[in-house]
C-alpha positions as CSV (number, residue, x, y, z in Angstrom):
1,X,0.0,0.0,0.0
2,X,1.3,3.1,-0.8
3,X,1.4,6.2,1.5
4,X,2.0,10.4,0.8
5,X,2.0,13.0,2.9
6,X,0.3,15.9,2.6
7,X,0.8,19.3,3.9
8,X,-1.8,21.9,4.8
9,X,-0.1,25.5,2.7
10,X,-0.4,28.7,4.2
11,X,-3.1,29.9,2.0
12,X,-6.1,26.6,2.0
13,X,-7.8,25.5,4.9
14,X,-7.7,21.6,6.8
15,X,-11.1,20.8,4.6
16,X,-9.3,22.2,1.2
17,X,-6.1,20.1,1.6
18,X,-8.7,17.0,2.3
19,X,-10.3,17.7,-0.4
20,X,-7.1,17.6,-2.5
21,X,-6.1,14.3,-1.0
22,X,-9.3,12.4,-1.9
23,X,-8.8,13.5,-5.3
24,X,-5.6,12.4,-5.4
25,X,-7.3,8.9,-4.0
26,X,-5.8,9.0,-0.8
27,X,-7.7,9.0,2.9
28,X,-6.2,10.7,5.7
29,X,-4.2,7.8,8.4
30,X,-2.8,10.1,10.8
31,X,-2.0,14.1,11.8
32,X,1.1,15.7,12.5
33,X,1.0,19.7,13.3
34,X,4.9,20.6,14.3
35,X,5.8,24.0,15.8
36,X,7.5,26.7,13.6
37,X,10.4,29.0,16.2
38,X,11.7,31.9,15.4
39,X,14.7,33.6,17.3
40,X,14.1,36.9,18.6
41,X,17.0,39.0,20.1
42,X,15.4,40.7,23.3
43,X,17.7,43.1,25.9
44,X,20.9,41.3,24.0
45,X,19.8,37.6,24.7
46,X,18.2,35.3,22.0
47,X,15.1,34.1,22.5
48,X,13.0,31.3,20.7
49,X,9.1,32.3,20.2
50,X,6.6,30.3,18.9
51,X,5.4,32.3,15.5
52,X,2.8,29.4,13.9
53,X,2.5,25.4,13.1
54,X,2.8,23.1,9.8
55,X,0.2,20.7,9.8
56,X,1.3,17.6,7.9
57,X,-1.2,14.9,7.4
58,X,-0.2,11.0,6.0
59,X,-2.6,9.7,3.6
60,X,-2.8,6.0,2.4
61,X,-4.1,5.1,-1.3
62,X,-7.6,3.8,-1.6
């Protein structure tokens, strides 16, 4: 069985990149979402913030 994985872009939604998988013919099999950093230099010391998230989702073929 083959599996892809499928990331949600910036500019569609969670349903729109679902939508793009079934037409690919695959079904969703499991959610990632993974934090995105950034460092930010703040009174002279670097600090890591938290500035989004990259949801991945694994689809198998149907």
């Amino acid at each position: 069985m083959s599996k892809k994985k499928f990331e949600v872009f910036e500019n569609e939604s969670i349903n729109d990149c679902l939508d793009r998988m079934k037409s690919e013919g695959y079904t969703p099999i499991k959610r990632m979402e993974e934090p995105i950093f950034k460092e930010v230099i703040q009174n002279g010391m670097k600090e890591v913030e938290p500035v989004g998230r990259k949801i991945v989702f694994e689809g198998k073929q149907i």
